[in-house]
C-alpha positions as CSV (number, residue, x, y, z in Angstrom):
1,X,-21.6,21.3,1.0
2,X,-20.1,19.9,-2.5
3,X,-18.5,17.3,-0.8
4,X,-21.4,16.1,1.3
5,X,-23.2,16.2,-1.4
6,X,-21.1,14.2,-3.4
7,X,-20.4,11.3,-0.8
8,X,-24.8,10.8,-0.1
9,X,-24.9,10.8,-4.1
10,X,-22.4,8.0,-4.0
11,X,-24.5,6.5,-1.1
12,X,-27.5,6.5,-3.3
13,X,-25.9,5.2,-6.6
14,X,-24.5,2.2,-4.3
15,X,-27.7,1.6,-3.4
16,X,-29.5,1.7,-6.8
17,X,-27.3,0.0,-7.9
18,X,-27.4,-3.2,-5.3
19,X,-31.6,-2.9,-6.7
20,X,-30.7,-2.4,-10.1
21,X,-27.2,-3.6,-11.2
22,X,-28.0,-3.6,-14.9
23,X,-29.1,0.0,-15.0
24,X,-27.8,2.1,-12.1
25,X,-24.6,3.7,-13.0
26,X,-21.6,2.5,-11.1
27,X,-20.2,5.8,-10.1
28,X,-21.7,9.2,-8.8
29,X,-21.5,12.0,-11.2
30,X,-20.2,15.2,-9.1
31,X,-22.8,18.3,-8.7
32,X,-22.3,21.0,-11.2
33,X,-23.0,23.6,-8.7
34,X,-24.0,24.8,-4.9
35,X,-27.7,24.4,-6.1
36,X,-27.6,20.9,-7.4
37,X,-25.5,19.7,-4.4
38,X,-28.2,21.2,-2.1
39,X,-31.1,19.5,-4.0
40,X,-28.7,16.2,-4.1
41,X,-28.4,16.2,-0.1
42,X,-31.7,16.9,0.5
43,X,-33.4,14.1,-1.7
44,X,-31.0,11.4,0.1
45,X,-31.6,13.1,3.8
46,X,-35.8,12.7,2.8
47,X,-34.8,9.2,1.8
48,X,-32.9,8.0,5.3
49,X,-35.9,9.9,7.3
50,X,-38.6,8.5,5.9
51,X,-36.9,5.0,5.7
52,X,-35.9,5.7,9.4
53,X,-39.6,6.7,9.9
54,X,-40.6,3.1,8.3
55,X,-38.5,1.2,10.6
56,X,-39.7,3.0,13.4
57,X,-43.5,2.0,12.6
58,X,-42.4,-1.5,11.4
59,X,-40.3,-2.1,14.7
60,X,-43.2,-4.0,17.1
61,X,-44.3,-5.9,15.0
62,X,-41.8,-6.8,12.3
63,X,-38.7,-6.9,14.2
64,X,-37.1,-9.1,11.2
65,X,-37.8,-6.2,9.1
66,X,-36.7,-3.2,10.9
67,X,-33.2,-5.2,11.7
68,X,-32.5,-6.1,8.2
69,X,-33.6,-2.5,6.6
70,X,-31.1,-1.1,9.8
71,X,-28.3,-3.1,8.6
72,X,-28.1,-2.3,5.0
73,X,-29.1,1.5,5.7
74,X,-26.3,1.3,7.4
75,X,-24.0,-0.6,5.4
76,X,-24.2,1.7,2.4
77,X,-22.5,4.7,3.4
78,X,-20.0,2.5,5.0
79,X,-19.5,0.6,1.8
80,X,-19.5,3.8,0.0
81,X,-16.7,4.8,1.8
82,X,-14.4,2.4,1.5
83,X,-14.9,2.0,-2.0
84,X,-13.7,4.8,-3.0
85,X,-10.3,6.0,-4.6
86,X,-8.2,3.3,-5.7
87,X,-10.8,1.1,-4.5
88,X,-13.7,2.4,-6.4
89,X,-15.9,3.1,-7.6
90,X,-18.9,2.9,-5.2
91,X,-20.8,0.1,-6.9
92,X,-17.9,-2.5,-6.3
93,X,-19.8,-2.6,-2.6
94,X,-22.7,-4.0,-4.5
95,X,-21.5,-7.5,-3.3
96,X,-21.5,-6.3,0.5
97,X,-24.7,-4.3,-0.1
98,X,-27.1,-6.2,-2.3
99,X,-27.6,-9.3,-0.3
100,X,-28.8,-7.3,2.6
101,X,-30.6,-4.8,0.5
102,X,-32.6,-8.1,-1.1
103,X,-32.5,-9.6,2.3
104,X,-34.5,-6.3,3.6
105,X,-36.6,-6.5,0.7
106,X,-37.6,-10.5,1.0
107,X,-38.7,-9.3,4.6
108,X,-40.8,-6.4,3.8
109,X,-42.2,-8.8,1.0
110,X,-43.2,-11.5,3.5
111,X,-44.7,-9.2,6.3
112,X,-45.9,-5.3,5.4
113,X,-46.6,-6.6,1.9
114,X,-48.0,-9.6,2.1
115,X,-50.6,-7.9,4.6
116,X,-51.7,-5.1,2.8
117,X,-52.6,-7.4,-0.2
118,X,-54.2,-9.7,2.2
119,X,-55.3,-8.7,5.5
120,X,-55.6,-12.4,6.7
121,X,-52.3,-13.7,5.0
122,X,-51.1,-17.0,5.8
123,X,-47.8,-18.0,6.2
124,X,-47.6,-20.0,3.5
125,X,-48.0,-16.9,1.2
126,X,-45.8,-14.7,3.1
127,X,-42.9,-17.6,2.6
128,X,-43.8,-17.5,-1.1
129,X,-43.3,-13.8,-1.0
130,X,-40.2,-13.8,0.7
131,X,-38.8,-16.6,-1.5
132,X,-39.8,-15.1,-4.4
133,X,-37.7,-11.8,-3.9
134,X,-34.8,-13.5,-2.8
135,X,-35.0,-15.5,-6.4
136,X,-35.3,-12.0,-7.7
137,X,-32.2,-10.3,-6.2
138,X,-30.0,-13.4,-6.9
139,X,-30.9,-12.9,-10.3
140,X,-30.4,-9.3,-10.8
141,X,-27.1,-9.8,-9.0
142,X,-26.2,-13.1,-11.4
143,X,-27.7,-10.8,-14.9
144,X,-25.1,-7.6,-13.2
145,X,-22.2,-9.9,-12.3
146,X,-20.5,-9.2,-15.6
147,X,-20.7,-5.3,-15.3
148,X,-19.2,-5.6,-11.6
149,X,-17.3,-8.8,-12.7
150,X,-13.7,-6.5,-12.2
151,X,-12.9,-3.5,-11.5
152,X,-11.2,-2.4,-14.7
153,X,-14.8,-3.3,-15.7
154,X,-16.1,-1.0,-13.7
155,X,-14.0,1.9,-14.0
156,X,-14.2,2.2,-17.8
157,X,-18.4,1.9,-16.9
158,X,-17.8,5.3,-14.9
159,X,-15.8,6.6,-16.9
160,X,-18.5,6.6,-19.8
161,X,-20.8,8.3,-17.4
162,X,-18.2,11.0,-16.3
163,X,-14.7,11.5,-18.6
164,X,-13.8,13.8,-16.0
165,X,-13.8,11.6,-13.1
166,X,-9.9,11.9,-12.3
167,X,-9.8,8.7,-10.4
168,X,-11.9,6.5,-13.3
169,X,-9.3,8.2,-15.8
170,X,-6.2,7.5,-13.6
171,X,-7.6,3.8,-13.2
172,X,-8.5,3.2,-16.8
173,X,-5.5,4.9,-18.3
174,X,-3.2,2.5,-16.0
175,X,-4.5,-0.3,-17.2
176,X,-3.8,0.9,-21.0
177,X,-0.2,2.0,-20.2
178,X,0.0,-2.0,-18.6
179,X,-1.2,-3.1,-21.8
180,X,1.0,-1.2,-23.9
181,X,-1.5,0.6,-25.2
182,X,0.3,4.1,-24.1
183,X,-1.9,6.3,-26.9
184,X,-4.6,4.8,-25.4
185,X,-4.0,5.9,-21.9
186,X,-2.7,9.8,-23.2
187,X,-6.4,10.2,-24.6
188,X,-8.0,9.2,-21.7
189,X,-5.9,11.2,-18.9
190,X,-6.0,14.2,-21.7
191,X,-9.6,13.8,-22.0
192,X,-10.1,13.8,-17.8
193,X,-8.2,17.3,-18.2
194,X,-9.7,19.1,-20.7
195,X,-13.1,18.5,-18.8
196,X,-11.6,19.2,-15.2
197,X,-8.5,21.1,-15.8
198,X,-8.1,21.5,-12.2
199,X,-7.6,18.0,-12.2
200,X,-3.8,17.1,-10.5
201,X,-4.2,13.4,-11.0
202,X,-5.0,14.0,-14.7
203,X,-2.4,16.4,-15.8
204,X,0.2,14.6,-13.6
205,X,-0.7,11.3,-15.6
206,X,-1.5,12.7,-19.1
207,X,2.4,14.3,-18.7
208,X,4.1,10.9,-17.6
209,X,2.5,9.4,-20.7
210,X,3.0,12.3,-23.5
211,X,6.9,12.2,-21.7
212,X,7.1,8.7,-22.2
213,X,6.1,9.0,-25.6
214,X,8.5,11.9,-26.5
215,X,5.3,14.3,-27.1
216,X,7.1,16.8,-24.4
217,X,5.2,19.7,-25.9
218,X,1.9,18.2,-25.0
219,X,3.3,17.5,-21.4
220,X,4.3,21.1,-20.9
221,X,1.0,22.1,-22.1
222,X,-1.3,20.0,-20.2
223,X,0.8,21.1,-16.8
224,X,0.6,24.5,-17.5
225,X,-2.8,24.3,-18.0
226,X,-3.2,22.8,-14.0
227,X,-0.7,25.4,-12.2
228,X,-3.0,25.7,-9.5
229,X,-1.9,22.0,-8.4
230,X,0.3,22.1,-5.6
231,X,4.2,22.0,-7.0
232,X,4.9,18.2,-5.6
233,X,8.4,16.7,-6.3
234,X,6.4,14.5,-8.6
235,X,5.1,17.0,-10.6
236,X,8.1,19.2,-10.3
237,X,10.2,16.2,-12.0
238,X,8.1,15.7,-15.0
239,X,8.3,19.5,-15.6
240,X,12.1,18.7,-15.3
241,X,11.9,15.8,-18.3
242,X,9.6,18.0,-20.4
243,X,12.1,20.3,-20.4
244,X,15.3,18.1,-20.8
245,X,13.2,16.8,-24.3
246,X,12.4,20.1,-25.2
247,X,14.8,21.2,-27.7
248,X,16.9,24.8,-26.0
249,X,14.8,24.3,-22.6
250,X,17.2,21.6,-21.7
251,X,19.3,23.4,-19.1
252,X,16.5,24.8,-17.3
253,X,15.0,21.4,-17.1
254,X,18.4,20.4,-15.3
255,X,18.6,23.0,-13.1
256,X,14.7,22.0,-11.9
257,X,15.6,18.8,-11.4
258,X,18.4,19.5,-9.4
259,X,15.9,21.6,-7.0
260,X,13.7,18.3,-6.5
261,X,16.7,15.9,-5.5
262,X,17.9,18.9,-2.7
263,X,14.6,18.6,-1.2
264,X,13.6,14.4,-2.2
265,X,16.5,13.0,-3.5
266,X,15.3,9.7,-4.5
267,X,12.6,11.4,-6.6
268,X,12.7,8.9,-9.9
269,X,11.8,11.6,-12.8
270,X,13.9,13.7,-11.2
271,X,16.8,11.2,-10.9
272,X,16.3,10.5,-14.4
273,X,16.1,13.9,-15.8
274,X,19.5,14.9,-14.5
275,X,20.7,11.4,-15.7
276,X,19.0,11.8,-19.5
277,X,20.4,16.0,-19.5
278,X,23.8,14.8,-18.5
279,X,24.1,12.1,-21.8
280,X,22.8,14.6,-24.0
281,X,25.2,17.0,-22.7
282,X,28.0,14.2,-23.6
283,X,28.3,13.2,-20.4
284,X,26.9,9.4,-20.1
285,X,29.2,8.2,-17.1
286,X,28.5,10.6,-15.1
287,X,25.2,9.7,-15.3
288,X,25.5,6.3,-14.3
289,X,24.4,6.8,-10.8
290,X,21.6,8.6,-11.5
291,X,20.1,6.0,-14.0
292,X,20.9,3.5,-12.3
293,X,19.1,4.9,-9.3
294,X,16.1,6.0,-11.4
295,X,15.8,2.2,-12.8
296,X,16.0,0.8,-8.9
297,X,13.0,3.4,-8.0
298,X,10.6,2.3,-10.6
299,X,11.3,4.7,-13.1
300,X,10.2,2.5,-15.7
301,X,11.4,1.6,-19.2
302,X,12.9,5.3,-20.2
303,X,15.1,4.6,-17.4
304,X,15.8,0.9,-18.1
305,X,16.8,2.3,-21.6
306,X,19.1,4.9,-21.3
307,X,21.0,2.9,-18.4
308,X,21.3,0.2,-20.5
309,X,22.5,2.7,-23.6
310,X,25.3,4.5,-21.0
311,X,26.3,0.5,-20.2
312,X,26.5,-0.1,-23.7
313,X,28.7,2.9,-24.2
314,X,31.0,1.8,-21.4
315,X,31.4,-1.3,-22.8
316,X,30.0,-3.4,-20.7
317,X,27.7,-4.9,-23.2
318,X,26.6,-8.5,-20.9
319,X,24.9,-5.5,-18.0
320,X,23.2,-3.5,-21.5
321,X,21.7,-6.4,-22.7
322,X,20.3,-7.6,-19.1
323,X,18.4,-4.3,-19.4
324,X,17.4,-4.4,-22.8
325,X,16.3,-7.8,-22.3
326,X,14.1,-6.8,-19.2
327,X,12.0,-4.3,-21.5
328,X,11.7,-6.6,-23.5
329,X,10.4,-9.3,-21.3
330,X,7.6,-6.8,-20.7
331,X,7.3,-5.2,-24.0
332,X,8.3,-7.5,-26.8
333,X,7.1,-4.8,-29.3
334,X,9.6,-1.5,-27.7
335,X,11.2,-0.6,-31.0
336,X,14.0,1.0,-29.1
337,X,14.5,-2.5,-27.0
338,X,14.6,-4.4,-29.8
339,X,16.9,-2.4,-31.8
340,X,19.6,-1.6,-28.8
341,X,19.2,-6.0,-28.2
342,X,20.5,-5.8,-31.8
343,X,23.3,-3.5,-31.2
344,X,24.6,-5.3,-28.3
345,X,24.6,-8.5,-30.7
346,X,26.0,-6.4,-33.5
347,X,29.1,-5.5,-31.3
348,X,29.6,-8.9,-29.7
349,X,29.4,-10.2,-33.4
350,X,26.9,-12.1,-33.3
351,X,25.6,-12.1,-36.5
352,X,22.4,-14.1,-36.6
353,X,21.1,-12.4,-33.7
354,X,22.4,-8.9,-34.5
355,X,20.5,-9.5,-38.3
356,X,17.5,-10.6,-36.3
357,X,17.0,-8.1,-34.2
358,X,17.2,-5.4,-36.8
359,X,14.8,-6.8,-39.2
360,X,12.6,-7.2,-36.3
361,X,12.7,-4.1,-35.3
362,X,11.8,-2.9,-39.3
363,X,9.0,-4.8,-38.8
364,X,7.7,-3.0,-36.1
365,X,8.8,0.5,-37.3
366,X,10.1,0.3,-40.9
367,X,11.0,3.9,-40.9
368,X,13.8,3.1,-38.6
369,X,16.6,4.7,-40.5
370,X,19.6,3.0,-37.9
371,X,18.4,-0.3,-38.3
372,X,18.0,-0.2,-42.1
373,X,22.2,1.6,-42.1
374,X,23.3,-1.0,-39.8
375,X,21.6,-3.8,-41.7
376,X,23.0,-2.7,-45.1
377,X,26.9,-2.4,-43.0
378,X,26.3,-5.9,-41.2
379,X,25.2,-7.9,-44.4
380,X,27.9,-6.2,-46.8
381,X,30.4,-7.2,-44.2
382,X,29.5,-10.7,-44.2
383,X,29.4,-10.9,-48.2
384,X,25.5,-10.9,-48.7
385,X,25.8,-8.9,-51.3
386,X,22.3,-8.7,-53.1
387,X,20.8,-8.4,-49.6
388,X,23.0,-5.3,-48.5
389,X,22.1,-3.7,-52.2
390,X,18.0,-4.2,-51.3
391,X,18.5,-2.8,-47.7
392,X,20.5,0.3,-49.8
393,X,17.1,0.8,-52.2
394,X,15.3,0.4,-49.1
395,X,17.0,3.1,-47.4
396,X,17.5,5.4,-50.3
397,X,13.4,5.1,-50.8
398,X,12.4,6.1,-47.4
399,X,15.6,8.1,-46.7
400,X,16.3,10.0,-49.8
401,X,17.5,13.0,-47.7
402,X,20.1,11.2,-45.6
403,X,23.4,12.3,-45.5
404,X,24.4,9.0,-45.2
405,X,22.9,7.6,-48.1
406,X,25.8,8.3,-50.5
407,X,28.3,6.5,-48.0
408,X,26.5,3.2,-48.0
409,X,26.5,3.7,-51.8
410,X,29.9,4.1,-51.8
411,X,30.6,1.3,-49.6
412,X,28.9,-1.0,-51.8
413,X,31.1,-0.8,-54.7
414,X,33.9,-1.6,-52.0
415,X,34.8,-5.6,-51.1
416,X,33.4,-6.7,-48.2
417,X,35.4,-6.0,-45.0
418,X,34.4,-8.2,-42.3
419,X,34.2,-6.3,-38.9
């Protein structure tokens, strides 16, 4: 019943929207409940009979009429349909729908219409009538055509109307994350799931991004809070990485990503879970494979890094800093991109470009306390003396705690030993 509700809803919204693109909203809100749905279904079955009833009457004599009001009748729940999912929401069929839905309406205007305001009409008037509706639907579609002008547009439209529509959040979140806007995107998936908490798509992709952001905590919440969801490989893996950043939890995320790859094996979280455990274990060869695997499956820039750190470790600093570079191709501002770019430089002495990158990366996250060390090493080795001694102040102010403040101290009072 909810669900047949639900789609004539959508029908109806399509179509009040193909009137009335500047007020209808672009996406059904679901029932909130067997009685609603009911009183939903009936309203739009009352609506198809008595248009059907219409067409019926109007068929003798106003062929025109009764073909036209057929078509779009007809062409709504099919539009409805396929705009739906990643092809929603239902009000992107506005551009199939509303030029037959005016069409229907010019006719109607030109022959039932135009008779019951004048018994005798001519033609003339009944053209006039006809015209002038078409004039008005072309320009209620040309005053809507920036809310239905994309459908990022549209989606954030529906998501206004309803937080909790799963496939709105999923939508509007992606389009964040692809603007590297990842806080942006959490809030809205987390948002989806506190209203639906049944919601898979939401928990799923409010975990990926808290993951990706190292808030695993808020993963393992927001997943526990939707165990009813089926246990997918997907969702199986990002338990695993919650639990391989989860200080103490790490082997049992190992040992729950080794369960997914028996069963998928070329499951990307998963393939990067075991990879990421095995580094932190000590282990960063023999997680070579499994990174570079994970980076071949779309894992995504966690994967990109870490292969490019275990590279870096193995010395093979020209196949690091492809990675590296990659990120940052598609993130200029990834702190952690532009700080490993730097260390690659830094060990290929490249001094310029090593300096570069770390100051850039201060300037994106001056907290970073290996940038501001290795700055204070790199210029005291190349005899820029008053700038190692600020980079030491620096450090000391926003690291007063650091064990490795009294080092760098140390090593200032030292000549400067080239590297």
């Amino acid at each position: 019943m909810l669900v047949a509700s639900d789609a004539a809803w959508r029908v109806l919204i399509l179509l009040a929207a193909a009137i009335a693109p500047r007020l209808a909203p672009v996406e059904a809100v679901p029932a909130h409940g067997a009685m609603e749905a009911c009183g939903r279904l009936a309203l739009v079955l009352a609506l198809y009979a008595a248009a059907t009833f219409g067409i019926r009457k109007a068929t003798p004599r106003y062929p025109g009429v009764a073909a036209l009001s057929t078509l779009a009748l007809l062409a709504a729940p099919i539009a409805s349909a396929y705009f739906s999912g990643d092809r929603g929401p239902a009000a992107r069929g506005v551009w199939v729908l509303g030029p037959l839905v005016w069409a229907a309406l010019a006719a109607i205007a030109a022959g039932p219409f135009a008779e019951a305001i004048a018994a005798q009409a001519s033609r003339r008037t009944r053209a006039v009538a006809g015209v002038a509706v078409i004039a008005i639907g072309m320009a209620s579609l040309v005053a809507g055509r920036a809310r239905f002008s994309s459908a990022s547009v549209m989606w954030q439209s529906a998501l206004e109307t309803d937080p909790g529509n799963d496939s709105a959040a999923v939508a509007v979140a992606s389009a964040d994350s692809d603007a590297h806007k990842p806080l942006v995107a959490l809030d809205v998936l987390l948002a989806c799931a506190r209203v639906h908490p049944d919601s898979c798509p939401c928990a799923e992709g409010a975990a990926s991004e808290a993951i990706d952001l190292g808030r695993y905590p808020d993963a393992r919440r927001v997943l526990d809070a939707s165990d009813a969801c089926p246990r997918t490989p997907r969702r199986m893996s990002l338990e695993a990485e919650s639990l391989v950043g989860t200080p103490g939890a790490m082997d049992e995320g190992l040992r729950e990503a080794a369960r997914v790859l028996e069963r998928t094996p070329d499951e990307p979280h998963a393939l990067f879970a075991r990879a990421w455990g095995t580094v932190l274990q000590g282990h960063p060869l023999d997680a070579l494979a499994d990174a570079q695997r994970a980076v071949a499956l779309g894992r995504g820039v966690p994967a990109e890094l870490l292969y490019g750190l275990i590279l870096f470790q193995d010395n093979d600093l020209a196949g690091a800093d492809v990675q590296f570079v990659h990120v940052l191709a598609e993130d200029p501002a990834s702190v952690q991109a532009t700080y490993d770019h730097a260390l690659v430089a830094d060990r290929q002495q490249r001094y310029h470009d090593a300096r570069e990158g770390y100051l850039r990366t201060l300037s994106l996250d001056a907290t970073n306390a290996e940038a501001r060390y290795n700055l204070v090493v790199l210029t005291h080795a190349h005899g820029a003396t008053l700038e190692a001694q600020h980079h030491v102040d620096e450090f000391a102010a926003k690291h007063p705690n650091d064990a490795r403040l009294l080092a760098l101290r140390q090593l200032m009072t030292t000549p400067a030993q080239p590297r």
